[in-house]
C-alpha positions as a Markdown table, in Angstrom:
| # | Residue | x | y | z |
|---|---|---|---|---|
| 1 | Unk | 10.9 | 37.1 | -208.6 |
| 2 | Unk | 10.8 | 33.5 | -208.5 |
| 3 | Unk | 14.0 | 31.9 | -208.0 |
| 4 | Unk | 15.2 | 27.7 | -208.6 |
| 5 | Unk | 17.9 | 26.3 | -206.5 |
| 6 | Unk | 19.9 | 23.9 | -207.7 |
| 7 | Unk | 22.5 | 22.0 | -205.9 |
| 8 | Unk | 25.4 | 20.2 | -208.3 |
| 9 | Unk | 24.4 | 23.2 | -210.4 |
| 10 | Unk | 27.8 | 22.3 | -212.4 |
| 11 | Unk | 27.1 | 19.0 | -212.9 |
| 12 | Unk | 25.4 | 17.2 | -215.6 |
| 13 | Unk | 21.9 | 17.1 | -214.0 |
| 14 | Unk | 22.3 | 20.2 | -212.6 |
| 15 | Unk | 23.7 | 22.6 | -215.5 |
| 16 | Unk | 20.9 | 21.3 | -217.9 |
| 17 | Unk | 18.5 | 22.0 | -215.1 |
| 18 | Unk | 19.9 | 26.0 | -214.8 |
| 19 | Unk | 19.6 | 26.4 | -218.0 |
| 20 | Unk | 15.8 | 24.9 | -218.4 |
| 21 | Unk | 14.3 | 26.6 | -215.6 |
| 22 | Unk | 16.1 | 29.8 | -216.6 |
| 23 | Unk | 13.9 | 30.0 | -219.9 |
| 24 | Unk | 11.0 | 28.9 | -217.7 |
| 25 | Unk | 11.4 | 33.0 | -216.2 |
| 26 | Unk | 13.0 | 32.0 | -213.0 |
| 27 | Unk | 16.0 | 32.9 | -211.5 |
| 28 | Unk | 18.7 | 30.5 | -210.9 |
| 29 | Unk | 20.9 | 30.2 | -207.3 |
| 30 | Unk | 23.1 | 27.5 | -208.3 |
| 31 | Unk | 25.1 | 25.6 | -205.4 |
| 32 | Unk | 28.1 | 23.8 | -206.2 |
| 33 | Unk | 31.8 | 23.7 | -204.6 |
| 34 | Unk | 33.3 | 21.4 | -207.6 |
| 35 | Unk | 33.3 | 18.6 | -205.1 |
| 36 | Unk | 33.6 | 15.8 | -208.1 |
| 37 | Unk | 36.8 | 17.0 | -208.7 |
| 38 | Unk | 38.0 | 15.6 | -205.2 |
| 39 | Unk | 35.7 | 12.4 | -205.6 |
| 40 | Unk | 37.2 | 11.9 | -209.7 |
| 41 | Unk | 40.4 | 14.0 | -210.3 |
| 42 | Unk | 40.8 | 16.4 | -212.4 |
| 43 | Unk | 38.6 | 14.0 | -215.6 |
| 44 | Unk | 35.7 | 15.2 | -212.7 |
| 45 | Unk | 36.0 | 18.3 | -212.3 |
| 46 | Unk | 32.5 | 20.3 | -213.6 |
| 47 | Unk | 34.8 | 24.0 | -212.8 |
| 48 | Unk | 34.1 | 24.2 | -217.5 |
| 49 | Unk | 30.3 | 23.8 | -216.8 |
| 50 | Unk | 30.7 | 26.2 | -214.0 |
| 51 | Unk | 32.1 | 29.0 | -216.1 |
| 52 | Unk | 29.6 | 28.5 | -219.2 |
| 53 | Unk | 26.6 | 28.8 | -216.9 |
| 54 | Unk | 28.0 | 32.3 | -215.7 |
| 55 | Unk | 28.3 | 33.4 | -219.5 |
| 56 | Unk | 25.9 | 32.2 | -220.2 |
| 57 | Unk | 22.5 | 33.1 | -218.5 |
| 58 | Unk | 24.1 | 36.5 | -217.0 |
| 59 | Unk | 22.1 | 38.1 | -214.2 |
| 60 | Unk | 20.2 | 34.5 | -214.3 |
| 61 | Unk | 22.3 | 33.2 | -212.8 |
| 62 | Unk | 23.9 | 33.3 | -209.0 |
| 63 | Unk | 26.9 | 30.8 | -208.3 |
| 64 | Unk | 28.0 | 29.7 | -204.8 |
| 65 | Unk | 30.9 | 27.9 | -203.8 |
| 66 | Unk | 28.7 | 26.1 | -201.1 |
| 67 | Unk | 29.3 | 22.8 | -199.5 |
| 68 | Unk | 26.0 | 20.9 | -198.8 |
| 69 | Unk | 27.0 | 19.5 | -195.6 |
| 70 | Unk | 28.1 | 23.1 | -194.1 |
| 71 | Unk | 24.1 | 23.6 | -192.4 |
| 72 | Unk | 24.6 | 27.0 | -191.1 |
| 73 | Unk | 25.7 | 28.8 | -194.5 |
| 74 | Unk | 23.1 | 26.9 | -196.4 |
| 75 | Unk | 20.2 | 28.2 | -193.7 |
| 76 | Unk | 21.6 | 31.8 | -194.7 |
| 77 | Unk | 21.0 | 31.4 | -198.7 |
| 78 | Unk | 17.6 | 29.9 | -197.9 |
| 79 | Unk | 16.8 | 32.8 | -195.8 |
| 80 | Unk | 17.8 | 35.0 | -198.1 |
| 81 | Unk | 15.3 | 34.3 | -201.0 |
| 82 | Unk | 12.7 | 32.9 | -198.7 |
| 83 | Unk | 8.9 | 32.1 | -200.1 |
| 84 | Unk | 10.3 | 33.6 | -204.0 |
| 85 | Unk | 11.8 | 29.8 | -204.1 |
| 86 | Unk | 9.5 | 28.2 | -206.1 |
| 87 | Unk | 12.0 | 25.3 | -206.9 |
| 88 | Unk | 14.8 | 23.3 | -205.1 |
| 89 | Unk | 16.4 | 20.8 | -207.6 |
| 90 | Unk | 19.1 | 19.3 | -205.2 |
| 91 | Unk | 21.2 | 17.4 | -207.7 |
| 92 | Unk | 24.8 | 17.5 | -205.9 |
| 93 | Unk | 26.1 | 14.1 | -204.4 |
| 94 | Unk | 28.7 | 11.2 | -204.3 |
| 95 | Unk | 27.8 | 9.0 | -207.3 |
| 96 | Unk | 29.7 | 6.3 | -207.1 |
| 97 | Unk | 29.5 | 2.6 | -205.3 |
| 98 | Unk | 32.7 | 2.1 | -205.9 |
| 99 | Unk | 34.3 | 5.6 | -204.6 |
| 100 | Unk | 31.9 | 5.6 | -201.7 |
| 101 | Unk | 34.2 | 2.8 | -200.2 |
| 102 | Unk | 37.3 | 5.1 | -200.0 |
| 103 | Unk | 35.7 | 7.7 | -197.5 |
| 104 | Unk | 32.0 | 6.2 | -196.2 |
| 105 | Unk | 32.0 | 8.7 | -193.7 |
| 106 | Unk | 32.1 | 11.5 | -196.5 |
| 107 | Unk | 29.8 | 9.4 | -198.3 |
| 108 | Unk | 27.1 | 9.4 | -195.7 |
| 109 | Unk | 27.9 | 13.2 | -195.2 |
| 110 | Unk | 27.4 | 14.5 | -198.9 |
| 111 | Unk | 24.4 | 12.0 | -199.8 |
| 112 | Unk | 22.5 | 11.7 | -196.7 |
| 113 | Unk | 23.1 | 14.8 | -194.2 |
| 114 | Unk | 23.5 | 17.3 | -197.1 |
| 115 | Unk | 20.4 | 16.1 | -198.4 |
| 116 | Unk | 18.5 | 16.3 | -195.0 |
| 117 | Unk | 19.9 | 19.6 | -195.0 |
| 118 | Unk | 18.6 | 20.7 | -197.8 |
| 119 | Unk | 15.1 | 19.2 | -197.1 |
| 120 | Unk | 15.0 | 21.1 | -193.6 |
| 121 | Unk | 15.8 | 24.6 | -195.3 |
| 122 | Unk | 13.2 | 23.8 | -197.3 |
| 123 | Unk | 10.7 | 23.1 | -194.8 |
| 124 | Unk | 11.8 | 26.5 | -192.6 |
| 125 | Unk | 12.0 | 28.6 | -195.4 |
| 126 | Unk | 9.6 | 27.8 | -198.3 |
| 127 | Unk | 8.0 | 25.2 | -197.6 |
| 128 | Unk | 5.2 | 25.6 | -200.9 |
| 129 | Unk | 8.4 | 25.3 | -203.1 |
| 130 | Unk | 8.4 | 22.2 | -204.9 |
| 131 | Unk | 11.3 | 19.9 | -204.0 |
| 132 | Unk | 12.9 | 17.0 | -206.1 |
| 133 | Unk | 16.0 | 15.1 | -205.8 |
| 134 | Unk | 18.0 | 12.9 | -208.1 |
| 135 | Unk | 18.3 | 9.1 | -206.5 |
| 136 | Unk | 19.4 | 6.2 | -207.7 |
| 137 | Unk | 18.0 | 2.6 | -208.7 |
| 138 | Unk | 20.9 | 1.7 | -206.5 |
| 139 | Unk | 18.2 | 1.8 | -203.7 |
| 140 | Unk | 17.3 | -1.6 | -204.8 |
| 141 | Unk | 20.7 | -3.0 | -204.2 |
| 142 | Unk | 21.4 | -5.9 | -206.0 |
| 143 | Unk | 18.4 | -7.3 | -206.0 |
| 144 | Unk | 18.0 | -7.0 | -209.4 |
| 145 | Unk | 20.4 | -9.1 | -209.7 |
| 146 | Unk | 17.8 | -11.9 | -208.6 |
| 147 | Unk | 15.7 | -11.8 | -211.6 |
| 148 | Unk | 15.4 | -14.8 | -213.9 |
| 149 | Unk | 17.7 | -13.6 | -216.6 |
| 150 | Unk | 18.9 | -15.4 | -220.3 |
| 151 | Unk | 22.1 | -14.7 | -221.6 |
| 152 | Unk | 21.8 | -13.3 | -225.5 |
| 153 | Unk | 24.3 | -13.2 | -228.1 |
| 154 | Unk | 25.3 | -8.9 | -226.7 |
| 155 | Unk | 23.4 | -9.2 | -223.4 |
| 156 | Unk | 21.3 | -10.7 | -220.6 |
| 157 | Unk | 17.7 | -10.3 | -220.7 |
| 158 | Unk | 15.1 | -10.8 | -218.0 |
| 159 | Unk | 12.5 | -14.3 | -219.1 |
| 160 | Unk | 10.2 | -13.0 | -221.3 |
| 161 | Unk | 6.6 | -12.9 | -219.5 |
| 162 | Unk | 8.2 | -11.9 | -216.3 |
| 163 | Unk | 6.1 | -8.9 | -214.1 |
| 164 | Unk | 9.3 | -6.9 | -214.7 |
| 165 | Unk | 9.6 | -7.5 | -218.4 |
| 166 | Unk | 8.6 | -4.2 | -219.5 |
| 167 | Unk | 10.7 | -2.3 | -216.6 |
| 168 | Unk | 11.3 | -2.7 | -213.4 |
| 169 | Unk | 8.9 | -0.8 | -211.0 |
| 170 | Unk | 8.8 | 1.2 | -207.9 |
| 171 | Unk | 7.2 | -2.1 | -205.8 |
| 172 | Unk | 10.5 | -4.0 | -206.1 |
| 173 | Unk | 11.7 | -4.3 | -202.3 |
| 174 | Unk | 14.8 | -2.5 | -201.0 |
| 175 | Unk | 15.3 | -4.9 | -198.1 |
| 176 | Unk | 17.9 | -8.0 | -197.7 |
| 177 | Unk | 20.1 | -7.7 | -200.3 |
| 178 | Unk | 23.9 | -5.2 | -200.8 |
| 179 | Unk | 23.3 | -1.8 | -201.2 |
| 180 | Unk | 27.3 | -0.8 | -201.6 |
| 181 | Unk | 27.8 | 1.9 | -199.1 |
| 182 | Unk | 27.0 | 4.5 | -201.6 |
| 183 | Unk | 23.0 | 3.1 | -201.9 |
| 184 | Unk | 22.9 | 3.0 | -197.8 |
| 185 | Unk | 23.7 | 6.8 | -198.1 |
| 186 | Unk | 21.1 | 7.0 | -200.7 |
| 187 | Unk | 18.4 | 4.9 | -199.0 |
| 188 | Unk | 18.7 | 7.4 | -196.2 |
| 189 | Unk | 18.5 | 10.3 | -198.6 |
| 190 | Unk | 15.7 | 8.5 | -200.6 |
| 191 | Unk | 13.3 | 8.0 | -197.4 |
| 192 | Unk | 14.0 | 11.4 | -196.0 |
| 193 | Unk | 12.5 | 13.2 | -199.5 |
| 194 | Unk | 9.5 | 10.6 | -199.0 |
| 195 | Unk | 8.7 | 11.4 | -195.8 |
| 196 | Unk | 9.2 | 15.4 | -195.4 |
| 197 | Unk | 6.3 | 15.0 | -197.7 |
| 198 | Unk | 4.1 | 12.5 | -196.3 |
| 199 | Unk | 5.4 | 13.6 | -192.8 |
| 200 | Unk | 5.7 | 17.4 | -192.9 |
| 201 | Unk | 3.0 | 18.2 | -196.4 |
| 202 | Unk | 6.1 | 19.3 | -198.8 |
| 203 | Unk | 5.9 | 18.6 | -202.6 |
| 204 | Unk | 8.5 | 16.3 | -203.0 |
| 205 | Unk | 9.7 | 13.8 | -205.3 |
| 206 | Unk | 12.5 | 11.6 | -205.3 |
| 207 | Unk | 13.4 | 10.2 | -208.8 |
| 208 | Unk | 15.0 | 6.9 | -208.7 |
| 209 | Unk | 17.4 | 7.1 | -211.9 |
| 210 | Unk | 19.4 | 4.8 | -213.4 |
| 211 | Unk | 22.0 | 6.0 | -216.4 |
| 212 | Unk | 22.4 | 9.6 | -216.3 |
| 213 | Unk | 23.8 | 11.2 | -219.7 |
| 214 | Unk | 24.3 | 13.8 | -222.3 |
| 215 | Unk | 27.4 | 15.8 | -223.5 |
| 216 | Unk | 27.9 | 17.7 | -220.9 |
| 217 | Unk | 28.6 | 15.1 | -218.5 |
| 218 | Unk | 32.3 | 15.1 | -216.7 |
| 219 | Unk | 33.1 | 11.7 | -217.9 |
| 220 | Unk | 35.2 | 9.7 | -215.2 |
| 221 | Unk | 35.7 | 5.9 | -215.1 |
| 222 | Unk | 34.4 | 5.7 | -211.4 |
| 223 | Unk | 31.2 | 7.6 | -213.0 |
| 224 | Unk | 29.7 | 8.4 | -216.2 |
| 225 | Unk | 29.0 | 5.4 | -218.2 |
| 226 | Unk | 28.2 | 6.2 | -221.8 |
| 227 | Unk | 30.3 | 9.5 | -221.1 |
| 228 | Unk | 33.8 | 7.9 | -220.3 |
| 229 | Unk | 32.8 | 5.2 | -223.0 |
| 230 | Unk | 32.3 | 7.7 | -225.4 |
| 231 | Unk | 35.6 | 9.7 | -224.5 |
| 232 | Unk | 37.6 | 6.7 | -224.5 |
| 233 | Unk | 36.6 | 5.5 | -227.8 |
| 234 | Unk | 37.6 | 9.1 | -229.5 |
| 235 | Unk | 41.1 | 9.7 | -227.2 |
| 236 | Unk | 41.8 | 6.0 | -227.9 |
| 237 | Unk | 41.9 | 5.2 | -224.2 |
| 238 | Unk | 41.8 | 1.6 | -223.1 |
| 239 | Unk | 38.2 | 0.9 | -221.8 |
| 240 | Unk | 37.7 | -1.5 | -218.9 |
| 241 | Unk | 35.0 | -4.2 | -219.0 |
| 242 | Unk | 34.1 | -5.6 | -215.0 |
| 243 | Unk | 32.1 | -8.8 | -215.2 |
| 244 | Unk | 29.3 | -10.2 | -217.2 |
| 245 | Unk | 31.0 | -11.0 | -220.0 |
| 246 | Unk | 30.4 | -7.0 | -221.2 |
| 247 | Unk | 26.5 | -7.8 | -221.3 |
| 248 | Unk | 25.3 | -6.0 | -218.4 |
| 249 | Unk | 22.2 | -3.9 | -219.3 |
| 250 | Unk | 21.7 | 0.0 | -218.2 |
| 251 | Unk | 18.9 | 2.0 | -219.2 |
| 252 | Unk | 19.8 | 5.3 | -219.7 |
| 253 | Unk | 18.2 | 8.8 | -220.1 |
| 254 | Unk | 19.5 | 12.3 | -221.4 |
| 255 | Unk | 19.5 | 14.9 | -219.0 |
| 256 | Unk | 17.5 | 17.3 | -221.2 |
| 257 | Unk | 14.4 | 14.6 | -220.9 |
| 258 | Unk | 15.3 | 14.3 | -216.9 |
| 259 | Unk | 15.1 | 17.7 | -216.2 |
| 260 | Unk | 11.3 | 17.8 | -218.6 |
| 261 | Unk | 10.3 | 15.1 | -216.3 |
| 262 | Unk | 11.5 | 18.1 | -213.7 |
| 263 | Unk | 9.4 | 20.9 | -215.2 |
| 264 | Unk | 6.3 | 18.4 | -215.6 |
| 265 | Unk | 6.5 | 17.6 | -211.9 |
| 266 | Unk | 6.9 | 21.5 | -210.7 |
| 267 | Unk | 4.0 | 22.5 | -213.0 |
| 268 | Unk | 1.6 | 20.2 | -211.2 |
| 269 | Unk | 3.4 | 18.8 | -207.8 |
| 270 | Unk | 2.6 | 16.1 | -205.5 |
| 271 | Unk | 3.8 | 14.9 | -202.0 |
| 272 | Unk | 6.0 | 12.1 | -201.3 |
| 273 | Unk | 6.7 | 10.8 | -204.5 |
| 274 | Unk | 8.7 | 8.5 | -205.7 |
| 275 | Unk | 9.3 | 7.4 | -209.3 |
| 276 | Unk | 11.9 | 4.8 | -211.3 |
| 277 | Unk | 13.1 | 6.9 | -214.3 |
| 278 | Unk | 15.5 | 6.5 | -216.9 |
| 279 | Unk | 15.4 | 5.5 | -220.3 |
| 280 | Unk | 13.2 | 2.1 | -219.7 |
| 281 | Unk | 11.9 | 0.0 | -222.6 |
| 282 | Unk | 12.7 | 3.1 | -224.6 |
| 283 | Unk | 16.4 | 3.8 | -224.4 |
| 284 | Unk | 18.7 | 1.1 | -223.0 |
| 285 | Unk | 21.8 | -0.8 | -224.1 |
| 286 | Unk | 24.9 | -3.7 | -222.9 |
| 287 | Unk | 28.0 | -2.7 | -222.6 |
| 288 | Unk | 28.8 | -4.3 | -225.4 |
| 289 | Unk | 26.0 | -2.9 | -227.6 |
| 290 | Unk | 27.6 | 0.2 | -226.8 |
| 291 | Unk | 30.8 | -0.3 | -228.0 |
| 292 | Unk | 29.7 | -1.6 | -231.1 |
| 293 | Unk | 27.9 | 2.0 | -231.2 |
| 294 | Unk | 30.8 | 4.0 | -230.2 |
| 295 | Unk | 32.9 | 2.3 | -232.8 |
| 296 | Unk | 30.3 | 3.0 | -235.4 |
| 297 | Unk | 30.1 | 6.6 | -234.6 |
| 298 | Unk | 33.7 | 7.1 | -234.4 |
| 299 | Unk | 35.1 | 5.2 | -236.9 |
| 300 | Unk | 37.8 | 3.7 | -234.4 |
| 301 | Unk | 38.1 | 0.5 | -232.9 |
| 302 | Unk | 37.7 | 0.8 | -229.3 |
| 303 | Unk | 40.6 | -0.5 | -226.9 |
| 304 | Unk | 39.4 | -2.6 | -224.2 |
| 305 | Unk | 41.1 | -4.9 | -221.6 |
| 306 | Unk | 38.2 | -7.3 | -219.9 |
| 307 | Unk | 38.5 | -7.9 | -215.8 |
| 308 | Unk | 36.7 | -11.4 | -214.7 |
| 309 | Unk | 35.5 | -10.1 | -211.5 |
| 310 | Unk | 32.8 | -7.4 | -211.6 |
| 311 | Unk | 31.7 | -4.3 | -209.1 |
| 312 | Unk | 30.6 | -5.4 | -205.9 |
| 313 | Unk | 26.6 | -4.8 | -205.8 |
| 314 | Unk | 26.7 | -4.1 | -209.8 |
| 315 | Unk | 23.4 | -4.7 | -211.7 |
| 316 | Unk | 23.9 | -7.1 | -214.3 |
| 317 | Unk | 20.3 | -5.7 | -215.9 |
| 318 | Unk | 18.9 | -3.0 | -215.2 |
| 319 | Unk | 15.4 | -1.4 | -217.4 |
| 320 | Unk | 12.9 | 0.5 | -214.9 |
| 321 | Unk | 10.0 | 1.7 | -215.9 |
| 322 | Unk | 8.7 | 5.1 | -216.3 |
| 323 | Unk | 5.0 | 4.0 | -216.6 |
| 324 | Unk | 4.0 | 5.6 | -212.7 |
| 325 | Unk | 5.7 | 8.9 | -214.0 |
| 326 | Unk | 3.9 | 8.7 | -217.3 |
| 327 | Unk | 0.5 | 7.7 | -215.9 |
| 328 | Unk | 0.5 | 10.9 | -213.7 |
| 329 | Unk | 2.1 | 13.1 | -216.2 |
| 330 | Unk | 1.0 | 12.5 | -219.3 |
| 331 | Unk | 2.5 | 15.0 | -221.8 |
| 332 | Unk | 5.8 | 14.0 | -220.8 |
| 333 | Unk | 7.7 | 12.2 | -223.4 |
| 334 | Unk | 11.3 | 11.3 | -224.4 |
| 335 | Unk | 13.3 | 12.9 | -227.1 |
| 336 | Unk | 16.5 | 11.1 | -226.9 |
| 337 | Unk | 17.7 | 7.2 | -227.5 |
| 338 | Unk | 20.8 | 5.6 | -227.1 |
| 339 | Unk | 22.2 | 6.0 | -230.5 |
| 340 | Unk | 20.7 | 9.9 | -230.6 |
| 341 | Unk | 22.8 | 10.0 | -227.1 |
| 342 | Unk | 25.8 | 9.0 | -228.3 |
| 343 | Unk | 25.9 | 10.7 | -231.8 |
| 344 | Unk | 25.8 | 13.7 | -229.7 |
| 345 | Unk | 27.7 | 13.2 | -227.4 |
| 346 | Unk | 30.3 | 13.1 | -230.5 |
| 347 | Unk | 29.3 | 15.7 | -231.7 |
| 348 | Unk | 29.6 | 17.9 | -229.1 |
| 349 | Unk | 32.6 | 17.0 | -227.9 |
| 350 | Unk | 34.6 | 16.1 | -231.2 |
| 351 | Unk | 37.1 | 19.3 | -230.3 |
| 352 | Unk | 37.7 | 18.2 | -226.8 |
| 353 | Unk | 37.7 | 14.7 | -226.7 |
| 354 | Unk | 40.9 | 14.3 | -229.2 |
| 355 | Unk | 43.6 | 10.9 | -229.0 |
| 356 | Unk | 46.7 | 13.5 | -228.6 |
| 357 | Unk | 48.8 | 10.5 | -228.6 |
C-alpha cells in the first residue's frame, strides 16, 4: 500500500490532488476540518467537495476531521501509515492577506506552526516520502510592486526588455518590503519546506503560486479570484474593484495543471526546492480583461462598484515564471488558459451559480 496525504483535502488544490493521485494507485488520507468556512462564511465552506470525494473514490479515500495545528493527533495519523506514505501534499492554510489581519495569531498558527508540524511528522515518520507544499508569490511582498510598469488601455505591463519581462523568477528578493501578515506566516512556512530539505535530506518542494483556480474552487470575495468573479457575474452580484484602475495583472493556473506539476515532482523528487508557478507568460489576465471575459461567457453584464483605495500589500502585476520548473521537468505542460478556465468554470457550475433574484 502506498498511501498520499493531503491536508486541505477539501479544498480546491487539495480535492483535485485526491482525486489525481488516487488514479496514480495510491491511497488517499485526506486532512481537512472545513476551516475556510470559519476564515469565509458559509460562500467558504469546501463541506460539498468533502462529501463528493467520499462518493466518489470509495475505500480510496480516508477523511479526517483534523486540525493542522493540533501536533499530537497529527503524530498519531503519521504513525499510523508510517514508511507506506509515499506522498504528503499539505495544501490546507489561511489564504488571504486581507483575513489574516482579523486573527494574526490564528494566521501564524494555521500557516506556519501547522506547516512545521506537518514537515516534522514527516521527518519522524517517512522521511523518503516526498513532500510539497502550496506557497504563495506573496513571499515577495510587494516588491513587485517596484517594477517599471506602463499603464495599457486593460492593464499595466512591466517595460518591455525588462529581466522580468517573461515572468518573474525565483531570484527576486523577499527582503525590505510588506509582506501583509498573511506572507510573514508564509515566509516562515516557505523557509521551513526549504530547509527540512537542505537541513534534514527530505524531498521537498515548496511551490510559490500565484492565482489558484478551477470549478471546484469555494469562491469567496476575501479569496478566490476568477472564482467569485465568475460566480458574481452569473448570480448578478455586484463585483468589487480595489485600486489600479481594475488593471492589476494575476497569472493564474488550473488546479488540474498544479497538481501535474505535483505528480511530475513525486515521480522524480528533489531536496529543497523552490519554484514560482502559476500560469506565467501562458495564462494570465487584468481584472478588467476578465470581466470582459465573464461577460462574454455569460451573456450578462457584470455589476461592479470600483473602490479608489486598493489591498494593502496587493500586486499591481503579477506573471512568474515557470521556466526553473520546466527546465528540470520537462514533460510537464499546461492544458488550461484563462478563457479555457473560465468557460469551465461556467460550465460546471451553470446549475449552482444561478441569480435567484
Amino acid at each position: 500500500m502506498s498511501v498520499a496525504i493531503v491536508t486541505g483535502s477539501a479544498g480546491l488544490i487539495g480535492s483535485e490532488t485526491a482525486r489525481h493521485f488516487a488514479t496514480l494507485g495510491l491511497d488517499i488520507v485526506g486532512i481537512d476540518n472545513d476551516m475556510r468556512r470559519y476564515f469565509f462564511g458559509k460562500d467558504g465552506t469546501t463541506l460539498p467537495n468533502a462529501s463528493k470525494l467520499i462518493n466518489e473514490l470509495g475505500d480510496r479515500y480516508t477523511h479526517l476531521e483534523h486540525d493542522i495545528r493540533d501536533r499530537d493527533t497529527l503524530g498519531k495519523v503519521f504513525a499510523r501509515y508510517g514508511r507506506d506514505i509515499a506522498v504528503v501534499v499539505h495544501a490546507a492554510g489561511q489564504p488571504s492577506h486581507d483575513w489574516s489581519v482579523r486573527e494574526p495569531l490564528t494566521d501564524f498558527d494555521v500557516n506556519a506552526v501547522g506547516t512545521v508540524n506537518m514537515l516534522e511528522h514527516t521527518r519522524n515518520h517517512c522521511p523518503d516520502a516526498a513532500f510539497i507544499f502550496t506557497s504563495t508569490n506573496k513571499v515577495y511582498g510587494d516588491r513587485p510592486n517596484q517594477l517599471p510598469l506602463i499603464e495599457l488601455d486593460t492593464r499595466w505591463e512591466v517595460e518591455p526588455g525588462h529581466e522580468y519581462a517573461d515572468g518573474i523568477t525565483e531570484a527576486m528578493p523577499i527582503d525590505s518590503c510588506l509582506h501583509s501578515i498573511f506572507g510573514v506566516g508564509k515566509v516562515a512556512a516557505d523557509i521551513a519546506v526549504q530547509e527540512y530539505g537542505r537541513y534534514f535530506g527530505l524531498n521537498t518542494a515548496t511551490f510559490r503560486c500565484g492565482t489558484l483556480t478551477g470549478p471546484a474552487h469555494a469562491a469567496a470575495e476575501l479569496h478566490g479570484f476568477l472564482a467569485y468573479l465568475m460566480r458574481c457575474a452569473m448570480e448578478q452580484r455586484t463585483y468589487r474593484i480595489f485600486g489600479y484602475k481594475g488593471k492589476q495583472v494575476r497569472d493564474a493556473i488550473h488546479s488540474h495543471d498544479l497538481v501535474t506539476a505535483f505528480e511530475a515532482f513525486l515521480r522524480a523528487p528533489r531536496q529543497g526546492e523552490v519554484y514560482n508557478m502559476g500560469g506565467g507568460r501562458h495564462s494570465h489576465v487584468s481584472l478588467m480583461e476578465a470581466t470582459t471575459l465573464a461577460e462574454k461567457i455569460t451573456g450578462q453584464q457584470m455589476i461592479t462598484e470600483y473602490h479608489e483605495d486598493n489591498r494593502i500589500g496587493d500586486h499591481i502585476w503579477w506573471v512568474g515564471s515557470t521556466s526553473k520548473f520546466a527546465n528540470h521537468y520537462p514533460n510537464w505542460q499546461y492544458d488550461y488558459d484563462i478563457p479555457a478556465i473560465l468557460t469551465e468554470m461556467y460550465e460546471v457550475n451553470r446549475e449552482t451559480w444561478v441569480n435567484r433574484r
